[in-house]
Phi, psi and omega in degrees: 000132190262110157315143158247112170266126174257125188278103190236107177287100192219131179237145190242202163215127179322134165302311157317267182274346176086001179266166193266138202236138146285123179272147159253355231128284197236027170258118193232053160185153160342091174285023192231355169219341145116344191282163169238177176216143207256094150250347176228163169277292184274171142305077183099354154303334168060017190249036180259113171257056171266322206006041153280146202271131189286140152268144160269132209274313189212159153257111177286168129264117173246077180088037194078341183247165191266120229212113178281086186266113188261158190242125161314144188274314187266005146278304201112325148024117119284133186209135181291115132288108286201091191294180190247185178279325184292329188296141176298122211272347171315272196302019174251319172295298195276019179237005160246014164287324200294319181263012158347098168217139171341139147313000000 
């Protein structure tokens, strides 16, 4: 299945921490607390009427890069997220400490 992505320059103010974010594009979460919001079907389409606020649950590696998998709060909605150069890297550390398990 081929994603259709749409480029939407949009700046919000996080739900989550409340702080105001400049969009580029491609910003598809907080850089600065990491949470997100279930607004699109597609990528940048804006046609998801759940708009519940995402958590971020864990951190993947996928293909050399490091990966935001956020959870809807109110559906369960899971999404794959691509971190950014912008994203706070504390808080990137203390959410692949969380998902962390023993050997």
């Amino acid at each position: 299945m081929t994603l259709k992505f749409t480029r939407k320059i949009e700046d919000f103010v996080c739900e989550n921490c409340g702080k105001k974010v400049k969009g580029n594009g491609f910003t598809n979460h907080c850089p600065f607390c990491l949470w997100s919001k279930h607004v699109d079907i597609n990528p940048g389409d804006r046609a998801s009427n759940c708009q519940g606020t995402m958590s971020p649950e864990r951190i993947e590696m996928e293909k050399g890069e490091y990966i935001i998998i956020h959870r809807c709060i109110k559906c369960s909605y899971e999404k794959r997220n691509k971190i950014s150069k912008d994203d706070n890297f504390e808080e990137i550390i203390k959410l692949a400490k969380t998902n962390h398990s023993p050997c």
